[in-house]
C-alpha positions in Angstrom: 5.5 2.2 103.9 3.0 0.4 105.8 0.5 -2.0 105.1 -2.7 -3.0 107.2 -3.2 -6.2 104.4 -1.7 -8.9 106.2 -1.6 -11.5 103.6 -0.1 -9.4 100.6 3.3 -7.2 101.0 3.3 -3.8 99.8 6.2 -5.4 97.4 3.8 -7.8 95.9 0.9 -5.8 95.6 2.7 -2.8 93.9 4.3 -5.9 91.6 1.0 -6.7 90.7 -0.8 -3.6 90.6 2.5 -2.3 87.8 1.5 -5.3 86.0 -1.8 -4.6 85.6 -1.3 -1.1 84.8 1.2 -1.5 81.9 -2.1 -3.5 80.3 -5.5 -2.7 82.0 -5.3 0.5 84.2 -9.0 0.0 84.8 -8.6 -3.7 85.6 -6.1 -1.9 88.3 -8.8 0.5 89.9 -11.1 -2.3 90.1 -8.2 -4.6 92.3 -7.2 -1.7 94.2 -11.1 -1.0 95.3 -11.7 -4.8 96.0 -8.8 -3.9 98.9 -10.0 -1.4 100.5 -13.3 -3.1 100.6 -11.8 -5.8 102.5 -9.5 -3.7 104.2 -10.6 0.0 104.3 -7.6 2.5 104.3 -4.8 -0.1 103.4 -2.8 2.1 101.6 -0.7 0.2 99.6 -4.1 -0.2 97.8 -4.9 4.0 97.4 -1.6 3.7 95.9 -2.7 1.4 93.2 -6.0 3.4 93.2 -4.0 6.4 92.8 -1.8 5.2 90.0 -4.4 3.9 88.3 -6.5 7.0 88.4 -3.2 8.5 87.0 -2.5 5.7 84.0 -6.5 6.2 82.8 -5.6 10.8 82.4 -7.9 11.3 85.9 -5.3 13.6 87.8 -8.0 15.1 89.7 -9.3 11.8 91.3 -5.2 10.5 91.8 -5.2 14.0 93.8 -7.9 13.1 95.8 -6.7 9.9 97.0 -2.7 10.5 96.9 -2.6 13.8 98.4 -3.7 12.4 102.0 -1.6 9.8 101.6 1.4 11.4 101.4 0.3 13.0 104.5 0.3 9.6 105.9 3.3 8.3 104.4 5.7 11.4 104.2 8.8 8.8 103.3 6.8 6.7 100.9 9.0 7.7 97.4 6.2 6.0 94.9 3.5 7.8 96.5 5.2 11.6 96.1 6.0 10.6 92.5 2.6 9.5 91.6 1.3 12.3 93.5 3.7 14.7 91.7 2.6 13.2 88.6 -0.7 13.9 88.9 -0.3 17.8 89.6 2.0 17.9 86.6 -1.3 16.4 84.4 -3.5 18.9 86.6 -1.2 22.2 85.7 -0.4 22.7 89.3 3.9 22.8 88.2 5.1 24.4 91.1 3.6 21.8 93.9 3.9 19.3 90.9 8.0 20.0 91.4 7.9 20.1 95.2 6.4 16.9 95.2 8.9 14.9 92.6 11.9 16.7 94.4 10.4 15.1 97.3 10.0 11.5 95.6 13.9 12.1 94.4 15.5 13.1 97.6 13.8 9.5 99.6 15.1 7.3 96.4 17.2 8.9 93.9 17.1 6.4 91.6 13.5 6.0 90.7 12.6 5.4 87.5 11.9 9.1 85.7 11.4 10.9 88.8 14.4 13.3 88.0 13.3 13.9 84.2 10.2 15.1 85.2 11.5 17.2 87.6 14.0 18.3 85.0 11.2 19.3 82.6 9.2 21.1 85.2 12.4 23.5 86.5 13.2 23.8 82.9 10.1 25.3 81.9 10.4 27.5 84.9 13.3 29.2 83.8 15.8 27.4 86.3 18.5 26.1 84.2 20.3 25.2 87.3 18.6 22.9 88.8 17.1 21.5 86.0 20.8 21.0 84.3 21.5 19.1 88.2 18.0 17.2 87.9 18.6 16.1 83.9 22.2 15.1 85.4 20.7 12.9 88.0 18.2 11.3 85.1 21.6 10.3 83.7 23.0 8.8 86.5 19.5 6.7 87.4 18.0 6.4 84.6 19.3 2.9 84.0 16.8 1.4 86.3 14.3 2.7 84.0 12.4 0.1 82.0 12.1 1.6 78.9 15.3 2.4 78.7 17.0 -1.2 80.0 15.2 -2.4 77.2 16.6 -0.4 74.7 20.4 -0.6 76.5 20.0 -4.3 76.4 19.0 -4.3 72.9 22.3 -1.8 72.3 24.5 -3.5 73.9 23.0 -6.7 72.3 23.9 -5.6 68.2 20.0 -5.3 67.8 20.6 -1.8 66.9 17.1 -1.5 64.7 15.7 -2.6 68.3 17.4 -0.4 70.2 16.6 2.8 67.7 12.6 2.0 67.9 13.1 2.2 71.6 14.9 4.8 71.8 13.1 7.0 69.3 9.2 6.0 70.7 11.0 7.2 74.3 12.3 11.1 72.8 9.0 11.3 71.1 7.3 11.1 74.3 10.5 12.8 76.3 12.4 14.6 73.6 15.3 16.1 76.5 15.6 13.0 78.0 19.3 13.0 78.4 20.0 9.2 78.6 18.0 8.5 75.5 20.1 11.4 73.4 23.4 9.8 75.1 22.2 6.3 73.7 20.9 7.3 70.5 24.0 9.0 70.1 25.8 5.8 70.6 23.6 4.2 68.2 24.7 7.0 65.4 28.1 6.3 65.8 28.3 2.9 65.7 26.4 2.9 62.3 28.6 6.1 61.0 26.1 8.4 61.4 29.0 10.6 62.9 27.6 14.3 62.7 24.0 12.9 63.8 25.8 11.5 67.1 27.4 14.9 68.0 23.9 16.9 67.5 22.7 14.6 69.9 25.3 14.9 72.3 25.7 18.7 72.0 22.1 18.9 73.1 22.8 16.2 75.9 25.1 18.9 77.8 23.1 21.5 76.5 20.7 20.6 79.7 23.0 18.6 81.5 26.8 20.3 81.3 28.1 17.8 84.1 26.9 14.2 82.4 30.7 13.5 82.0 30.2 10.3 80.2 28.0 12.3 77.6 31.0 15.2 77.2 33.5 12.5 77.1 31.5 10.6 74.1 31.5 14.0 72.6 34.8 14.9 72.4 35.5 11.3 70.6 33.1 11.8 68.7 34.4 15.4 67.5 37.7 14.1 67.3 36.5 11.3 65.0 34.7 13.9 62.7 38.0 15.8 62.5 36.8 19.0 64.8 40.5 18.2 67.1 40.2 21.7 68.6 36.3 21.5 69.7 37.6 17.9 70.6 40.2 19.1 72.4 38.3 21.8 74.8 35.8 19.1 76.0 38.9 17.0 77.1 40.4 20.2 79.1 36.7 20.7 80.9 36.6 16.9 81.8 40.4 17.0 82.8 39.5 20.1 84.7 37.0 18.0 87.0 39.4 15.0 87.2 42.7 16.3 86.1 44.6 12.6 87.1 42.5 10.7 84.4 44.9 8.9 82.6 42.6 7.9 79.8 41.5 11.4 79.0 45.4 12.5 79.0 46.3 10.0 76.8 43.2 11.3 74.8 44.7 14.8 75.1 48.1 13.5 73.9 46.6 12.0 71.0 44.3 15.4 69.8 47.4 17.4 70.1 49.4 15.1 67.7 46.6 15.7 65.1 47.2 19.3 65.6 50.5 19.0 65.1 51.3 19.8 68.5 53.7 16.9 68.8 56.2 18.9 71.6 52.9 19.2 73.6 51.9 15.4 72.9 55.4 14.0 73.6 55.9 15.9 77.0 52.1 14.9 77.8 53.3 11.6 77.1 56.1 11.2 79.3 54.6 12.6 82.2 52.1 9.6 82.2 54.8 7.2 81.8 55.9 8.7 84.7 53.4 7.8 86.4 52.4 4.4 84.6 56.2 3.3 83.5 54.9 -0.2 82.1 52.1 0.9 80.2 53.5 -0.3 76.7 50.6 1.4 74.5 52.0 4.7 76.1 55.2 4.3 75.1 53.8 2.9 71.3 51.8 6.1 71.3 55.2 8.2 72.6 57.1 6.6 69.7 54.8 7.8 66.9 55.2 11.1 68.4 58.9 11.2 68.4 59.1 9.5 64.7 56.6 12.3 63.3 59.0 14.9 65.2 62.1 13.5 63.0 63.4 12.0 66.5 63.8 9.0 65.2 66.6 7.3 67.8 64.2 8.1 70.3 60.9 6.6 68.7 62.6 3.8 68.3 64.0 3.2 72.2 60.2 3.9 73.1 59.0 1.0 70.7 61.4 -0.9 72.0 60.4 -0.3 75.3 56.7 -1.2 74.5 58.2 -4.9 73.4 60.4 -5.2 76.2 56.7 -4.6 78.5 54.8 -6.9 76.4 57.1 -9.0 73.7 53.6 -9.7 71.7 52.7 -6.2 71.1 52.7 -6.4 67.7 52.3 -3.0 66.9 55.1 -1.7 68.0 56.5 -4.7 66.1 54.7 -2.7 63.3 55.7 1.1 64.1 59.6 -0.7 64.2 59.2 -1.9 60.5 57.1 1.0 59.5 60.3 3.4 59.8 61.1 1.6 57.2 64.9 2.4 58.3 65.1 -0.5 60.8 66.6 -3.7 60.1 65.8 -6.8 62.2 68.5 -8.9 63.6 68.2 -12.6 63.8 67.3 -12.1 67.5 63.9 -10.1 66.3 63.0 -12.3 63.6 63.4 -15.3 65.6 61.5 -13.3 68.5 58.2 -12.5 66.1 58.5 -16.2 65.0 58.2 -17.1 68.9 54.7 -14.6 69.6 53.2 -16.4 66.1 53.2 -19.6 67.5 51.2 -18.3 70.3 47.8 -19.8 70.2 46.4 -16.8 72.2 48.0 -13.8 70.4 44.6 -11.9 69.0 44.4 -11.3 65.4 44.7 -7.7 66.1 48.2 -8.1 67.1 49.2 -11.0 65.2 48.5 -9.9 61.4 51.0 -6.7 62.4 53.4 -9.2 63.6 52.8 -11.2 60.5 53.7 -7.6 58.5 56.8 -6.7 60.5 58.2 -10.2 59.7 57.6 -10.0 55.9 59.4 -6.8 56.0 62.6 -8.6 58.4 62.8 -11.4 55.9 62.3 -9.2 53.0 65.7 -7.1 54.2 67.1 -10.1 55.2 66.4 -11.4 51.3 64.7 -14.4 52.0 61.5 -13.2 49.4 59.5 -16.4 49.2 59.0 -16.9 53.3 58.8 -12.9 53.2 55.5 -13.0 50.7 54.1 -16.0 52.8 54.1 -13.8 56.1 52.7 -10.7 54.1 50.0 -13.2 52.5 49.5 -13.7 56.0 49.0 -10.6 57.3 46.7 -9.6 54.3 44.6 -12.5 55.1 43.6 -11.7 58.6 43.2 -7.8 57.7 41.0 -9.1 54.8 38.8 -10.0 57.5 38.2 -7.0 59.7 38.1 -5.0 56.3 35.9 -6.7 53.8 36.2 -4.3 50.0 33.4 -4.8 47.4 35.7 -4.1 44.0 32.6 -3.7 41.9 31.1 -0.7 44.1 34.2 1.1 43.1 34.2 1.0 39.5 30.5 1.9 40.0 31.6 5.0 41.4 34.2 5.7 39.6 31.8 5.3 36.2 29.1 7.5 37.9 32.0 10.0 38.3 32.9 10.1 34.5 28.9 10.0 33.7 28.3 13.2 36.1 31.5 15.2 35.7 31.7 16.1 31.8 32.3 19.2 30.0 29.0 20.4 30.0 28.3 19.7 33.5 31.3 22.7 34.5 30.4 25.0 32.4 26.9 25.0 33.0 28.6 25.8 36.8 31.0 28.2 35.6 32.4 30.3 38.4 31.6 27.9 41.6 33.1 27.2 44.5 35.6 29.6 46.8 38.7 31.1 44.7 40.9 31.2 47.5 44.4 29.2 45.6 45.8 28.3 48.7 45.7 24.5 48.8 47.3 22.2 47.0 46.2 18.7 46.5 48.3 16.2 46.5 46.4 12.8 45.1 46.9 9.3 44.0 47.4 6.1 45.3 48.7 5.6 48.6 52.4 4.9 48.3 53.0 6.1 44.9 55.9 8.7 46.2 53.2 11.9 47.5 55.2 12.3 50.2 58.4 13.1 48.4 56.6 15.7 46.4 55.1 17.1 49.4 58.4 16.9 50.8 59.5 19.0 48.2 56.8 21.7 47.8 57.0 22.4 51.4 60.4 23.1 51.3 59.7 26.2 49.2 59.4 28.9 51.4 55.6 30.1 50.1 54.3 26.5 50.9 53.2 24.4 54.2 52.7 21.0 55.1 50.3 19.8 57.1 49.1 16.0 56.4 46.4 14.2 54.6 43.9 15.9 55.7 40.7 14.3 56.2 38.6 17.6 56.0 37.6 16.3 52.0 36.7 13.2 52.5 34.3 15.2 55.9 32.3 16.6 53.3 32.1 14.1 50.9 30.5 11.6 54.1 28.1 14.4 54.6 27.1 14.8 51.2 26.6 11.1 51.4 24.6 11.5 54.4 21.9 13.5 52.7 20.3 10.0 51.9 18.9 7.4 53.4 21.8 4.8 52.6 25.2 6.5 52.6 27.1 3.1 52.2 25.8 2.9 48.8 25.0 6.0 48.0 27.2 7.8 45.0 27.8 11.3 46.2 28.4 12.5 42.8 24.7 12.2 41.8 24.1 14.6 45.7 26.8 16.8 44.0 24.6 16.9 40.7 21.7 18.0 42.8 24.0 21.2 44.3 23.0 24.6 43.6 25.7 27.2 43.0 25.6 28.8 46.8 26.5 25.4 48.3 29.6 25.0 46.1 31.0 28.3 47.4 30.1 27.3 51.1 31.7 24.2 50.8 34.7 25.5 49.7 34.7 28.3 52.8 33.9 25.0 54.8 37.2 23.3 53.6 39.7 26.3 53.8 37.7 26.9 58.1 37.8 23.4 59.2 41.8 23.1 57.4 42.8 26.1 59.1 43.7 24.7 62.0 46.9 22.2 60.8 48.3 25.8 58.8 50.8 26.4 61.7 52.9 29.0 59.7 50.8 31.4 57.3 52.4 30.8 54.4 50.3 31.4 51.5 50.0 28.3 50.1 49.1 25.1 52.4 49.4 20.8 50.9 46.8 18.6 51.6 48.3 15.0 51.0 45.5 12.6 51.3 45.9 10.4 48.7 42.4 9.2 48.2 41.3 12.4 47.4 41.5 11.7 43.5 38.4 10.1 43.6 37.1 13.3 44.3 38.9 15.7 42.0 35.4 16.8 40.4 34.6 18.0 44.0 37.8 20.0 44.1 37.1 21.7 40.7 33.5 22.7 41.8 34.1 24.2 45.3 38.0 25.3 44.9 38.5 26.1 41.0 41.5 27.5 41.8 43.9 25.3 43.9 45.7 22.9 42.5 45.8 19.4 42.1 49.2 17.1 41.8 48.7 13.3 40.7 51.6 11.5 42.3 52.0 8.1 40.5 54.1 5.3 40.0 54.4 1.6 38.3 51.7 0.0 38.9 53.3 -3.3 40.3 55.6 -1.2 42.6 53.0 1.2 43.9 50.4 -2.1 44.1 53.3 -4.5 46.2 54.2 -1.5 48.3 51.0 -1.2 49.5 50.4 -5.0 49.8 53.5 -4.7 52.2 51.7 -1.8 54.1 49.2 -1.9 57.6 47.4 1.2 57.1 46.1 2.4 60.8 42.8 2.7 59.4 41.1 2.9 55.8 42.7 1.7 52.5 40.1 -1.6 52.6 41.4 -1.9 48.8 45.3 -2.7 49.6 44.8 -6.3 51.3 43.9 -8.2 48.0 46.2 -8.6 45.1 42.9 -8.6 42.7 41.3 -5.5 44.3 44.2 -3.2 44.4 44.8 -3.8 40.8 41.2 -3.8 40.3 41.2 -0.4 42.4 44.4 1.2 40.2 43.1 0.9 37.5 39.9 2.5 38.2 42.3 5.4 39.5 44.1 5.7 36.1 40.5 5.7 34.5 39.8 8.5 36.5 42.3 10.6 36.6 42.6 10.2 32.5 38.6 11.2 32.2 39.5 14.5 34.4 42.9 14.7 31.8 40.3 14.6 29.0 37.4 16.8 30.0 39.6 19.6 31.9 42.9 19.6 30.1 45.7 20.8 31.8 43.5 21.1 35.3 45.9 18.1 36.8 50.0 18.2 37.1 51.0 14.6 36.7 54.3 13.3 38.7 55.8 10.3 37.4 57.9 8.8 40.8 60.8 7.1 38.6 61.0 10.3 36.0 61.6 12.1 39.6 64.2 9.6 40.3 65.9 9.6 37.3 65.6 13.9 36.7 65.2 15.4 39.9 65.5 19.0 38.6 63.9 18.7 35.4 60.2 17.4 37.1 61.0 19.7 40.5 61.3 22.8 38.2 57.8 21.5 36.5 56.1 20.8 39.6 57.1 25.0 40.8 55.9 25.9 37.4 52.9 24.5 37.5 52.1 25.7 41.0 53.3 29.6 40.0 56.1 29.1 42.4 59.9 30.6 41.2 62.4 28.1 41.6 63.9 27.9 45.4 67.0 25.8 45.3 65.9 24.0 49.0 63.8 22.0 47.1 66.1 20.1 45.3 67.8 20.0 49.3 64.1 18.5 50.5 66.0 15.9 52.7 67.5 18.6 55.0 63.8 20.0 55.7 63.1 18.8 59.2 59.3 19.5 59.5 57.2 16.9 60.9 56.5 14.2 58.9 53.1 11.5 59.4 53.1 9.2 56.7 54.6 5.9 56.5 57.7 7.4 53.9 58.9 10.0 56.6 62.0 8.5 57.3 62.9 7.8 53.2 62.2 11.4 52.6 64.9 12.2 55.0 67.4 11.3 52.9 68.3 12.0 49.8 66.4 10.4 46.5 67.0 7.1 46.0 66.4 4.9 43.5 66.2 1.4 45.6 62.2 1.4 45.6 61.9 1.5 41.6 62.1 -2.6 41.4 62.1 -3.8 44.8 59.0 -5.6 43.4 60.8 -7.8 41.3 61.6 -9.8 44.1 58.7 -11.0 44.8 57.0 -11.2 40.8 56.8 -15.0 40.9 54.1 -14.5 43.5 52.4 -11.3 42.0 50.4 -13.2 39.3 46.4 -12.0 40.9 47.8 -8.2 40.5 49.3 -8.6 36.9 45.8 -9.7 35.8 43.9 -7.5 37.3 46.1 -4.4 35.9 45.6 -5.8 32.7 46.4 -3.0 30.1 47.2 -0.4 32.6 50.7 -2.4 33.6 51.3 -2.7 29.5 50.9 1.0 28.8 52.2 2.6 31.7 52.9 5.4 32.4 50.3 6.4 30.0 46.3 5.5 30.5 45.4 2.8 27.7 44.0 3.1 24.4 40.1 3.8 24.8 40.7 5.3 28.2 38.3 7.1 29.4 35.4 5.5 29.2 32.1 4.9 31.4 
């Protein structure tokens, strides 16, 4: 664009005029008329006139002077928007669109110039081009102010920043599809999972091609345990880039959670056909196999993954978690070698740290074993930090909300489909040895532990304003009848997906689910609950010797998990007490020591007739996810009952913290219940 001002450039004098705008539109006008007074027609100054006219809601006037001028200046980009501004605030749409389409085809990324168009074809009805113009937005619309200030503030941590940002921005442009993409970012950052995939559904609600949006949106469904839905936006993205290895290695991963592990497996080696020395392929290849019961293989591919990168420690990890594999002196002295690396990243290094307290533990040198799991704790500790007390707090609201009166006063709730089985209790307490066993009946699938629960319960939490605190049992309180039964229906949808065979009856294994066993009783009455338990200082070490992928915050302090099982044993006795007979208790060393006796109780209790394959669980070859899936390959054994033993001279923090649980076990103790 042209100027007839000799001693100010258009740059400058737009610089100046912006400035003045953001503050003191009038202020503007006034400058831009001194201009023309000295120079008469500089347009650079009708611009500013123009704008200003614009900033101060006088569209008719910003006509007057900006229509000419983009007569005069057809490839002037600023002076079509502010024109097509203008029509927009003068109800003239369709000249209004002609004119921004104009501004956006001379430079595309102006600042706004394709969300306004976007609004105006969207409010005419063309969903095509606005979808095209709201894309475009997307791809631009990080050379918008407003909008770098809130990405800076994102990308900063000043997430309370970036939220006031990005929320004054969708109040004034509420489909502005680079805000919801952000915001959306925001949401999941902070846990606010199901908030982040509203936002991003209506993201490629009017933009279907923002792939960066769609590509957030299947993570963030696959997060939220929707794998299917998760796994349909990764075929349309793969359809429009089918050679994107991230987004097949994404693919590979959603179809393990289906249990699609043939699928996964040949989705992985075709990438490592392609990418031979990528070692987290061949980690994530190994998981696949070990799940599949092809063990041999999982562990060539973990191996594989060390011989790429000898520092990988967790395929260090996935080698000890088999729990199968024993070190030679050349590992050990290997994973000694990567710890005295100064620039191993804790990440890897507290897995290495694990997979060595397991070597040394096999190789039964117990004091330098406990130092490297102490180790490995430590730096966990850190990217985990557990509040105890917030626990017991829960677990004391739990035994203050769910008493007698409270279910019969909801007599009748919930869904009375009998299908599921619960399978609850602390994490290695021998849950998957009973599910091995169930499933091996021929009425009754596995699937895994199933996160669909602990879904709702986050939700529930969700309903107010601080979910990190907040006990959902008090939410639950506030539950009319209706949403029990829904909740139930919601459980037995969203689990349909990992029931593979259509048996009648389905196990959900997740362990932490005894914490919500009130929850079961409310919106599934009728499925049934199994508490899989064992001594409390060899259920407590065996998880101290564990790396759990994600979750289980409680298992990397010697104080907290005792603290934590023995909130678990207060539980579960309150739910003995106030619904008698509701729970079917497992001890893991009566199951040792009487196989048949506590198999025919557990089929009793579950209506099931006795099938002889269950006492022959070790030859059912069904995928298997948890960290016990090669033990439950093989017949029982009674090795894990004091394993602990070894290591009791170092186990004083957990002994205390039992307290009375350790001396009465396997029963609760005296004056147990109680809030």
């Amino acid at each position: 664009m042209k100027t007839t001002t000799p001693t100010v450039s258009v740059e400058a004098a737009l610089a100046h005029g912006m400035r003045m705008l953001e503050h003191d539109p009038l202020m503007a006008s006034e400058q831009a008329r001194q201009i023309l007074h000295a120079s008469p027609g500089d347009p650079v100054a009708r611009l500013l006139l123009g704008m200003a006219h614009n900033a101060l809601g006088e569209p008719l006037r910003a006509i007057e002077i900006l229509q000419p001028l983009s007569v005069e200046q057809p490839a002037a980009p600023r002076v079509w928007m502010e024109l097509g501004l203008a029509l927009i605030a003068h109800d003239e749409p369709q000249a209004a669109s002609n004119a921004l389409a104009q501004a956006a085809r001379l430079q595309p990324g102006l600042p706004r110039v394709w969300l306004h168009l976007a609004l105006l074809l969207d409010a005419a009805g063309d969903r095509g081009r606005a979808a095209h113009a709201y894309l475009a937005h997307a791809r631009n619309g990080g050379q918008d102010p407003q909008l770098l200030v809130a990405g800076e503030a994102l990308s900063g941590g000043r997430l309370p920043e970036a939220e006031d940002a990005l929320r004054d921005r969708l109040r004034e442009f509420p489909t502005d599809v680079a805000a919801l993409r952000m915001l959306a970012e925001l949401a999941a950052r902070i846990g606010r999972n199901e908030q982040a995939i509203e936002l991003l559904h209506r993201c490629l609600e009017l933009a279907p091609g923002f792939a960066m949006a769609r590509h957030q949106y299947a993570l963030m469904l696959d997060r939220g345990n929707r794998h299917q839905e998760a796994l349909v936006e990764i075929d349309a993205l793969l359809g429009d880039d089918p050679d994107n290895q991230g987004l097949r290695n994404l693919k590979a991963v959603v179809l393990g959670k289906l249990g699609d592990y043939g699928d996964a497996i040949r989705l992985y080696e075709s990438i490592l056909r392609e990418r031979p020395k990528d070692a987290r392929i061949w980690m994530s290849l190994g998981h696949a196999l070990k799940t599949e019961g092809q063990t041999d293989r999982a562990i060539t591919a973990y191996r594989r993954a060390l011989e790429i990168d000898p520092g990988f420690g967790s395929a260090w990890w996935s080698l000890a978690n088999l729990k199968t594999v024993r070190f030679d002196a050349h590992d050990i002295a290997a994973m000694q070698a990567q710890l005295q690396r100064t620039g191993l990243a804790d990440e890897q290094r507290l897995q290495v740290e694990f997979a060595l307290g397991k070597a040394l533990e096999d190789a039964g040198d117990y004091q330098a074993s406990f130092a490297h799991y102490e180790q490995g704790n430590l730096l966990r500790r850190k990217q985990l930090p557990y509040d105890a007390r917030q626990g017991t707090q829960r677990r004391r609201r739990a035994q203050m909300v769910y008493t007698p009166g409270f279910f019969r006063e909801r007599a009748g709730s919930g869904d009375s489909d009998p299908a599921p089985i619960f399978i609850v209790g602390m994490p290695r307490a021998g849950s998957t040895l009973v599910e091995q066993i169930l499933s091996s009946h021929r009425q009754v699938e596995a699937t895994m532990e199933l996160p669909d629960l602990i879904t709702i319960v986050r939700d529930l939490r969700a309903r107010k304003p601080r979910p990190e605190t907040t006990s959902y049992h008090d939410i639950v309180e506030e539950l009319a009848m209706p949403e029990f039964r829904a909740l139930g229906q919601r459980y037995l949808e969203t689990s349909r997906v990992q029931r593979k065979l259509g048996l009648p009856f389905f196990i959900d294994k997740m362990p932490n689910n005894f914490a919500h066993v009130g929850l079961i009783q409310l919106i599934l009455p009728n499925a049934k609950i199994i508490d899989a338990r064992r001594h409390p200082m060899a259920c407590c070490f065996s998880n101290f010797k564990q790396h759990f992928a994600r979750g289980q915050a409680f298992s990397y302090d010697l104080g907290d998990m005792g603290r934590y099982y023995a909130d678990y044993v207060a539980l579960m006795a309150h739910f003995d007490a106030v619904m008698p007979g509701r729970v079917h208790r497992v001890i893991y060393e009566d199951m040792v020591a009487d196989t048949e006796t506590q198999v025919r109780a557990l089929l009793d209790y579950c209506g099931l007739a006795f099938d002889e394959r269950c006492l022959r669980f070790f030859e059912n070859d069904r995928p298997v996810r948890t960290a016990s899936s090669e033990q439950v390959r093989q017949p029982i054994y009674r090795e894990g009952v004091d394993q602990w033993r070894h290591f009791e001279p170092w186990l004083g923090p957990l002994e205390r913290a039992l307290g009375p649980v350790l001396q009465h076990y396997p029963a609760p103790p005296p004056g147990v219940p109680q809030p």
